[in-house]
Backbone and ligand atoms as CSV (ligand in chain L), in Angstrom:
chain,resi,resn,atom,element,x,y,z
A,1,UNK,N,N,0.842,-1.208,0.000
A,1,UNK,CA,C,0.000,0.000,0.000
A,1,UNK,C,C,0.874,1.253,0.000
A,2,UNK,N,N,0.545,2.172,-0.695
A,2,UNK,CA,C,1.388,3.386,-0.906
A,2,UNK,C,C,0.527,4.579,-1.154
A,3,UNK,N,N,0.864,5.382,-0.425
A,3,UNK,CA,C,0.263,6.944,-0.379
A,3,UNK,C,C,0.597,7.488,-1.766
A,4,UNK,N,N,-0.184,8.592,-2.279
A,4,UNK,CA,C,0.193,9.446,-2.869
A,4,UNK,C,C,-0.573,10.362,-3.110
A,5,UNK,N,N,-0.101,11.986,-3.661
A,5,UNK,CA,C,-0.780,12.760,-3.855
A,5,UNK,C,C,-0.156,13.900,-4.979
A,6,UNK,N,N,-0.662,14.974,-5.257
A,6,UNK,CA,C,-0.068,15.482,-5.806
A,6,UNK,C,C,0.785,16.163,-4.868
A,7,UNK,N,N,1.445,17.731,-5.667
A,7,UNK,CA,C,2.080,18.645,-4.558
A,7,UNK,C,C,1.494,19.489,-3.186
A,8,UNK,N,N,0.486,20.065,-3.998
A,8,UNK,CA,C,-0.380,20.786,-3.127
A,8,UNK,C,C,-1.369,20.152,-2.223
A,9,UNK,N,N,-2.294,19.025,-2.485
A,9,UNK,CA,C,-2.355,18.027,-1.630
A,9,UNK,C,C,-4.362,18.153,-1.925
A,10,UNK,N,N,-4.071,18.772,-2.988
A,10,UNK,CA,C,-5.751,19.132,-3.553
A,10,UNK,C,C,-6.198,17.556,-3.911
A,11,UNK,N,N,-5.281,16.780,-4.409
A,11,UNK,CA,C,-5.564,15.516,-4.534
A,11,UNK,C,C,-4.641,14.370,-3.893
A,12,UNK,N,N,-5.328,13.253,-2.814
A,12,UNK,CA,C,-4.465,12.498,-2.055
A,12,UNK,C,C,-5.307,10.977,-2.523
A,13,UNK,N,N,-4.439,9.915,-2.625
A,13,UNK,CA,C,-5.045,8.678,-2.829
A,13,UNK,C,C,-4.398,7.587,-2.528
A,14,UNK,N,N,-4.700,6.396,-2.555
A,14,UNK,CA,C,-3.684,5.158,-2.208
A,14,UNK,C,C,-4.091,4.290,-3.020
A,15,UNK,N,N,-2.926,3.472,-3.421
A,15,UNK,CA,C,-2.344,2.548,-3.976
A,15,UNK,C,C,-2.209,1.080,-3.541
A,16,UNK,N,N,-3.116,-0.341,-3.727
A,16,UNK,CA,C,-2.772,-1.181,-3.231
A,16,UNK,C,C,-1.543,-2.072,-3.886
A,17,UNK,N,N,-0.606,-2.944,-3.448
A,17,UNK,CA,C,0.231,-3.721,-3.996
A,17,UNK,C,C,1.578,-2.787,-3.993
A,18,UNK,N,N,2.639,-3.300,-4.259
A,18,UNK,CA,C,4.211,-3.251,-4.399
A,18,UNK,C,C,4.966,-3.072,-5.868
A,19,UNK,N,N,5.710,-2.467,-6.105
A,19,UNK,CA,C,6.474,-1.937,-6.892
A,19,UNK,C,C,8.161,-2.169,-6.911
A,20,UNK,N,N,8.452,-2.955,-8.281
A,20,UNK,CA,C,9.621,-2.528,-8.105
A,20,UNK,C,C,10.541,-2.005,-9.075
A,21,UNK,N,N,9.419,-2.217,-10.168
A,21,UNK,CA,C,10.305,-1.068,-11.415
A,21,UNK,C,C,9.183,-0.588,-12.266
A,22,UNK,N,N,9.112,0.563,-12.687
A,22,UNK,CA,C,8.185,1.733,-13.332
A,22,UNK,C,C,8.850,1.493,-15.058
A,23,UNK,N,N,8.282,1.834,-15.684
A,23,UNK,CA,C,8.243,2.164,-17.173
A,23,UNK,C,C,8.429,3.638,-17.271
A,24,UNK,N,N,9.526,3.329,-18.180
A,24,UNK,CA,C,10.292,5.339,-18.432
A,24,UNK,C,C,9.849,5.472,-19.801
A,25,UNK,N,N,9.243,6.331,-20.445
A,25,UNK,CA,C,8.913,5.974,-22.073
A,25,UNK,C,C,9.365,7.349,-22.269
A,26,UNK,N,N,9.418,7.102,-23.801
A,26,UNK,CA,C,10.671,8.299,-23.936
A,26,UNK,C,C,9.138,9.117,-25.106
A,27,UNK,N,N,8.078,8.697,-25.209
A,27,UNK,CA,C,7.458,9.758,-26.120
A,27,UNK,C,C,7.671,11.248,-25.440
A,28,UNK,N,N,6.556,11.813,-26.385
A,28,UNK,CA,C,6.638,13.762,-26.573
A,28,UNK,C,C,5.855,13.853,-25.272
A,29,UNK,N,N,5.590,12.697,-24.423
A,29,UNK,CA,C,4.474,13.640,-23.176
A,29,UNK,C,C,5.034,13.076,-22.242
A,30,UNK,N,N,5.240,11.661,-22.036
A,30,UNK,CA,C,6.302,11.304,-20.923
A,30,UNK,C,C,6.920,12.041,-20.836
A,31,UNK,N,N,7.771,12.294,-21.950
A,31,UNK,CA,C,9.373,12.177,-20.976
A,31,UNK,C,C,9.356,14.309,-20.946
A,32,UNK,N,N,8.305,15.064,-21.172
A,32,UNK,CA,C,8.248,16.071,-21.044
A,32,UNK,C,C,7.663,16.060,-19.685
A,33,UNK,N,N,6.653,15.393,-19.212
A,33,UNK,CA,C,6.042,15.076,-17.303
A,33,UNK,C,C,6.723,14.585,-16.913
A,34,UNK,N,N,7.711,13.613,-17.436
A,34,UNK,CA,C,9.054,12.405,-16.532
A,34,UNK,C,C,8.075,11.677,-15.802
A,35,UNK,N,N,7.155,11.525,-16.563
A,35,UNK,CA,C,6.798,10.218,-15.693
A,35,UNK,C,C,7.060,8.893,-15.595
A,36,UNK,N,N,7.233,8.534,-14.108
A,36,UNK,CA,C,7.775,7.165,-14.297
A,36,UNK,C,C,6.561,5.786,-14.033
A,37,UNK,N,N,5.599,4.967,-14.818
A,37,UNK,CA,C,4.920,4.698,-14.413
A,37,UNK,C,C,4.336,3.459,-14.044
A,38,UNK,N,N,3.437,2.685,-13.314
A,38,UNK,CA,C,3.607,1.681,-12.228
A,38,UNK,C,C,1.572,1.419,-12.776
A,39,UNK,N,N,1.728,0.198,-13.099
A,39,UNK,CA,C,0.315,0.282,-14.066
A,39,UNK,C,C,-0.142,-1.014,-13.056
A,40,UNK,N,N,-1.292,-0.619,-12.847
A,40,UNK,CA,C,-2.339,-1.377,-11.542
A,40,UNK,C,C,-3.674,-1.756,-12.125
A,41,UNK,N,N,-4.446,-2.455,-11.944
A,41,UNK,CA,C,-5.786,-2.667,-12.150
A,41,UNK,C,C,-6.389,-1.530,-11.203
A,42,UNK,N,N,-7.333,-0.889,-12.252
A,42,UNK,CA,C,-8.098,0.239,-11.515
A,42,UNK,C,C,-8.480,0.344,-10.100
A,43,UNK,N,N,-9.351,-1.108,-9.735
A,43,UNK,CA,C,-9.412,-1.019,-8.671
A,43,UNK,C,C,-8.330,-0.840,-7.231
A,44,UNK,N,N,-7.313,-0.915,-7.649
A,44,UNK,CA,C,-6.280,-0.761,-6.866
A,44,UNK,C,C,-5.563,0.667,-6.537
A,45,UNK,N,N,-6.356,1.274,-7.187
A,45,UNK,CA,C,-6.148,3.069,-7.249
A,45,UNK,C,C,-7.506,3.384,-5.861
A,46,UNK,N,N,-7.410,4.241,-5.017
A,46,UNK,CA,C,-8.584,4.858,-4.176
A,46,UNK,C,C,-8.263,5.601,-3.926
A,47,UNK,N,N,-9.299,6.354,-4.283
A,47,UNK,CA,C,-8.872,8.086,-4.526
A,47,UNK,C,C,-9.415,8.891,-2.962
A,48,UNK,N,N,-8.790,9.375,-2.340
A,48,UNK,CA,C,-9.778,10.229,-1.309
A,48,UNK,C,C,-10.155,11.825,-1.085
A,49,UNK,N,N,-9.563,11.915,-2.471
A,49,UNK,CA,C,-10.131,13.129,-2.619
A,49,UNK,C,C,-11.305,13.011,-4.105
A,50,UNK,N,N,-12.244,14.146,-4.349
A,50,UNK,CA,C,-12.966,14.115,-5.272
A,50,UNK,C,C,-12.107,14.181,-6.849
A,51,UNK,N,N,-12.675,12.773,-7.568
A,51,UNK,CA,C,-11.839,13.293,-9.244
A,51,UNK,C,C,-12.038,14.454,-9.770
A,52,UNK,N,N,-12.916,15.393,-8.972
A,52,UNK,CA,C,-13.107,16.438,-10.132
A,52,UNK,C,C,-12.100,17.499,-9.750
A,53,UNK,N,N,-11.483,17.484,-8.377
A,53,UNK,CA,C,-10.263,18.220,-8.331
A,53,UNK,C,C,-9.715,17.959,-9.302
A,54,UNK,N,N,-9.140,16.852,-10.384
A,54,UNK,CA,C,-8.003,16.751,-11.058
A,54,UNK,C,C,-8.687,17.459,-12.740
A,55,UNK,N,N,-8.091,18.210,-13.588
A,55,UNK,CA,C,-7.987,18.226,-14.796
A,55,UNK,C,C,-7.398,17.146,-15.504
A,56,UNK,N,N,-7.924,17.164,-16.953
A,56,UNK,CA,C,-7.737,15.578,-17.960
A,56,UNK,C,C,-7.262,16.117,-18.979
A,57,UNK,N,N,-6.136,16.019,-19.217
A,57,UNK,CA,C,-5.749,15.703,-20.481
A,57,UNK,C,C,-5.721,14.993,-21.205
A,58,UNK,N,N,-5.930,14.942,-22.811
A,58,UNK,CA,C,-6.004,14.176,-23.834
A,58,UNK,C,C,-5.158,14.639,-25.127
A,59,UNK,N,N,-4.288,13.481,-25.803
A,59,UNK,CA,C,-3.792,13.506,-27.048
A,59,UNK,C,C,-4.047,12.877,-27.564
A,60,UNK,N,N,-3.325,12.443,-28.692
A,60,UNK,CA,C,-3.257,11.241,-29.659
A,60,UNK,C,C,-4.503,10.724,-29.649
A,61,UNK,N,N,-4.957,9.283,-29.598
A,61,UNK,CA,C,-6.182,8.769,-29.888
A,61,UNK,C,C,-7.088,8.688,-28.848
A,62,UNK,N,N,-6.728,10.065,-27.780
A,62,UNK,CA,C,-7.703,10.093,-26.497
A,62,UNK,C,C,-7.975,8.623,-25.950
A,63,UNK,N,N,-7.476,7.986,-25.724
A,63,UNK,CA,C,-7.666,6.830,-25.104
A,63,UNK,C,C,-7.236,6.583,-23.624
A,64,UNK,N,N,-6.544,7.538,-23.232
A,64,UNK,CA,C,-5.986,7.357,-21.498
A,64,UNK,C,C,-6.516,9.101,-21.195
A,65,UNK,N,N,-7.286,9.071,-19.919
A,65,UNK,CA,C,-6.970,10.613,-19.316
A,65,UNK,C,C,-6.118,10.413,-18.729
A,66,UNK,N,N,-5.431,11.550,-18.896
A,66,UNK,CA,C,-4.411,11.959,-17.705
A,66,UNK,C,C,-4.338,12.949,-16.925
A,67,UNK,N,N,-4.715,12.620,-16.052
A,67,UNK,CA,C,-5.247,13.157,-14.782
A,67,UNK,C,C,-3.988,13.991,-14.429
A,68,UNK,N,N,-4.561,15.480,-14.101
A,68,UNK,CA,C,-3.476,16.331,-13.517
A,68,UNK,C,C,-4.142,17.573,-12.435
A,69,UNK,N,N,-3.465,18.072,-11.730
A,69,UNK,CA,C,-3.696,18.920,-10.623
A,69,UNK,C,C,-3.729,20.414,-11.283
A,70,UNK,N,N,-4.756,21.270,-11.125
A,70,UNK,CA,C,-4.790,22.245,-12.038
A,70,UNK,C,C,-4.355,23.635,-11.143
A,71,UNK,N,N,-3.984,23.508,-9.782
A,71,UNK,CA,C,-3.456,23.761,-8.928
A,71,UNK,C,C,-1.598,23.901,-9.440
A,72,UNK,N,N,-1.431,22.511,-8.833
A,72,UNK,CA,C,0.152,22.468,-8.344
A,72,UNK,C,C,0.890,21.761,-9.972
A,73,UNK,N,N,0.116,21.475,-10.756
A,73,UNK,CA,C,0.747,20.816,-12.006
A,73,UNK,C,C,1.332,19.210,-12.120
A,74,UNK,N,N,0.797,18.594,-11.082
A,74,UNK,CA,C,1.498,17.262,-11.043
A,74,UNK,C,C,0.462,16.636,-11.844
A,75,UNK,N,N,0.999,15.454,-11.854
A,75,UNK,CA,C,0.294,14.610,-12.757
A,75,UNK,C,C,0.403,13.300,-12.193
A,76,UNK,N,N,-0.510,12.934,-11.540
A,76,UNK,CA,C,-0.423,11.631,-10.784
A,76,UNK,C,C,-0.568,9.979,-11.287
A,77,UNK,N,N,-1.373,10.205,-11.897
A,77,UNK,CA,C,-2.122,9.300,-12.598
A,77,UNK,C,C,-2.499,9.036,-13.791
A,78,UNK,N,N,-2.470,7.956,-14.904
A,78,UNK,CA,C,-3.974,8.395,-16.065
A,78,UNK,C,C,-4.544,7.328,-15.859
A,79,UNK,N,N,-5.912,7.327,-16.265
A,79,UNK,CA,C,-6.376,6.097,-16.572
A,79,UNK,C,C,-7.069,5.484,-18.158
A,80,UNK,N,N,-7.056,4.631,-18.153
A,80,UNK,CA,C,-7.682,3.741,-19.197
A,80,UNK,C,C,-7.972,2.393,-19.663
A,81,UNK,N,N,-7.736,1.876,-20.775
A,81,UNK,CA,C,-8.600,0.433,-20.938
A,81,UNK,C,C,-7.137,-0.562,-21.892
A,82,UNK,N,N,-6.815,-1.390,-20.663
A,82,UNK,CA,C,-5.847,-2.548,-21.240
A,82,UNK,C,C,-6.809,-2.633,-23.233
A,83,UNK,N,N,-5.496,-3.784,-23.326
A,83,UNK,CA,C,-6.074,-4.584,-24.676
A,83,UNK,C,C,-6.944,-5.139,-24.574
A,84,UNK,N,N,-6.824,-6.022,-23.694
A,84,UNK,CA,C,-7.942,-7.311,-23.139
A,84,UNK,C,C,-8.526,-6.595,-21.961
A,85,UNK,N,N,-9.221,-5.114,-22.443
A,85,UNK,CA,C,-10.630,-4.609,-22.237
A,85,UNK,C,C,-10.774,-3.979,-20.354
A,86,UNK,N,N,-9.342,-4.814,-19.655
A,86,UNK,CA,C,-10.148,-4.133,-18.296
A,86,UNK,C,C,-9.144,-2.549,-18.253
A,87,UNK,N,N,-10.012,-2.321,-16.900
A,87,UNK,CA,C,-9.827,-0.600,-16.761
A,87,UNK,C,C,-8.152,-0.811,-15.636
A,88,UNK,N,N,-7.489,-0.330,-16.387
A,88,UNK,CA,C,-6.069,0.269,-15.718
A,88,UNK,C,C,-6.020,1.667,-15.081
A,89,UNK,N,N,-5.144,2.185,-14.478
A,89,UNK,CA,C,-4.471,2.905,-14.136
A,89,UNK,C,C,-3.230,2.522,-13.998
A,90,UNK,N,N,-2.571,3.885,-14.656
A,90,UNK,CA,C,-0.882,4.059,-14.685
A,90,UNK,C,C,-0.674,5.087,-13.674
A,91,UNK,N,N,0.264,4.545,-12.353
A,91,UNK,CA,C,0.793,5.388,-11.354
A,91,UNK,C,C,2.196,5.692,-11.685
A,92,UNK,N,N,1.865,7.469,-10.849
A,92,UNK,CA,C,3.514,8.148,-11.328
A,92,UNK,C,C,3.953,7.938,-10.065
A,93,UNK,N,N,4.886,7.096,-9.861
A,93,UNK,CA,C,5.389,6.738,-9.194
A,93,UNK,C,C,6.196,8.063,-8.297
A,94,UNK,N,N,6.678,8.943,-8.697
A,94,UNK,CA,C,6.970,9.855,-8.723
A,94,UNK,C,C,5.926,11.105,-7.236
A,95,UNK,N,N,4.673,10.103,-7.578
A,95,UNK,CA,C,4.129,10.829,-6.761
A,95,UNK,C,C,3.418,9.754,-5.786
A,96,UNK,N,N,4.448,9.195,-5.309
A,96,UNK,CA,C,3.955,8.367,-4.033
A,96,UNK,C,C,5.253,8.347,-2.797
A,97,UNK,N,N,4.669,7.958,-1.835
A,97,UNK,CA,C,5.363,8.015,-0.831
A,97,UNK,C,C,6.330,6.849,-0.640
A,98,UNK,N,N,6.718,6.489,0.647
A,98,UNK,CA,C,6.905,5.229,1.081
A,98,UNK,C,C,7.821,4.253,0.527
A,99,UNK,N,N,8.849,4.825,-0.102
A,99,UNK,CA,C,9.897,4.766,-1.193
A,99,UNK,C,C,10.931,5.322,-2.041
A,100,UNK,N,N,11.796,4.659,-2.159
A,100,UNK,CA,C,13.305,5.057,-2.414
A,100,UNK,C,C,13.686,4.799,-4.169
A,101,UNK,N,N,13.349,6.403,-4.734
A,101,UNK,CA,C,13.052,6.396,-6.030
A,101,UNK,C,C,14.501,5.723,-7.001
A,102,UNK,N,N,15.535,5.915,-6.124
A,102,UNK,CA,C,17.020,5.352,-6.872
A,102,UNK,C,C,17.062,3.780,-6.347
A,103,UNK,N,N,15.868,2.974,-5.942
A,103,UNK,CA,C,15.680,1.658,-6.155
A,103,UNK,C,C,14.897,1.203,-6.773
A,104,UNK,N,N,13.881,2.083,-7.918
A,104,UNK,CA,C,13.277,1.461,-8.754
A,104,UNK,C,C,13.901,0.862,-10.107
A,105,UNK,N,N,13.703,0.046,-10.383
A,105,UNK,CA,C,14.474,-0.563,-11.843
A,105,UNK,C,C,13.553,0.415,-12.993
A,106,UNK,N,N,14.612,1.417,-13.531
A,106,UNK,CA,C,13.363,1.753,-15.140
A,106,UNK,C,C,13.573,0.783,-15.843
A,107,UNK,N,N,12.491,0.919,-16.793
A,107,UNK,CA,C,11.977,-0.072,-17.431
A,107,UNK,C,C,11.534,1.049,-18.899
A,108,UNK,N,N,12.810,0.790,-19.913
A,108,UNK,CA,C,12.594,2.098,-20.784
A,108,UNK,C,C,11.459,1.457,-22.173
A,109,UNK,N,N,10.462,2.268,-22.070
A,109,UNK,CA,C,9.334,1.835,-23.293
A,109,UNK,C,C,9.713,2.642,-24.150
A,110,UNK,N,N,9.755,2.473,-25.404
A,110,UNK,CA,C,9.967,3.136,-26.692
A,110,UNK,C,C,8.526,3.810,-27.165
A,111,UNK,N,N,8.041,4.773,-26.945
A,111,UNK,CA,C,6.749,5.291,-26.874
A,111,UNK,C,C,6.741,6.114,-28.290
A,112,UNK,N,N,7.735,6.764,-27.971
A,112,UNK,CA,C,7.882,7.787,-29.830
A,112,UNK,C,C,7.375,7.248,-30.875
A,113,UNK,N,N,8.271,6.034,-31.206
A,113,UNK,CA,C,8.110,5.456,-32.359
A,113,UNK,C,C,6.779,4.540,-32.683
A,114,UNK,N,N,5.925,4.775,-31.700
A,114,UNK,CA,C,4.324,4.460,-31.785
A,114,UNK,C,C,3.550,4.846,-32.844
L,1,ZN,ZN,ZN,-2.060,19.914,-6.552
C-alpha cells in the first residue's frame, strides 16, 4: 500500500500492492512530465479526494486521461482500458510516498516510435 498525492495536496489517494520497477517511455508527453509509471488494475487506485479536483488531459487517440492537478501541475495518474478490455491505471510513481526512487528498476518503453 502506498500513499500518494499530488504537490499541493488538492488531490491524495492510495495505492494497493508493491512496486519494483516503473516504465520510463521516452514519447513527446512522458518524458516532457518524466513520468515514471507503475500500471495497476483500476481497482487498486482509491482516490480520497474528489476526481473532479483533477484536470484531464487528452492527445493522440484520447484513449488514457491523464489526470493532472490544475493547482500544483502534477500529474499523478492516467487512466484507461488494457487490450484485453479491463480498466487500468498508470501510477507516477513519482508521486507516491513510502519509497526510495534510486531503487526502482526503469523499465525504458519506446513510446515515440508508436
Ligand atoms: Zn495539486
Amino acid at each position: 500500500m502506498h500513499k500518494g498525492s499530488c504537490h499541493c495536496g488538492k488531490t491524495s489517494f492510495e495505492v494497493d500492492g508493491e512496486f519494483t520497477e516503473a516504465m520510463e517511455c521516452n514519447c513527446s508527453h512522458c518524458s516532457r512530465k518524466g513520468y515514471l509509471l507503475w500500471f495497476v488494475p483500476r481497482e487498486q487506485l482509491k482516490l480520497e479526494t474528489p476526481m473532479k479536483n483533477l484536470s484531464i488531459y487528452h492527445f493522440n487517440k484520447h484513449a488514457i486521461d491523464h489526470h493532472f492537478c490544475p493547482d500544483c501541475g502534477c500529474a499523478p495518474f492516467g487512466l484507461g482500458t488494457s487490450k484485453d478490455g479491463k480498466k487500468t491505471a498508470a501510477i507516477n510513481v513519482r508521486c507516491l510516498e513510502g519509497f526510495e526512487l534510486a531503487d526502482v528498476k526503469r523499465v525504458p518503453v519506446d513510446g515515440r516510435s508508436y
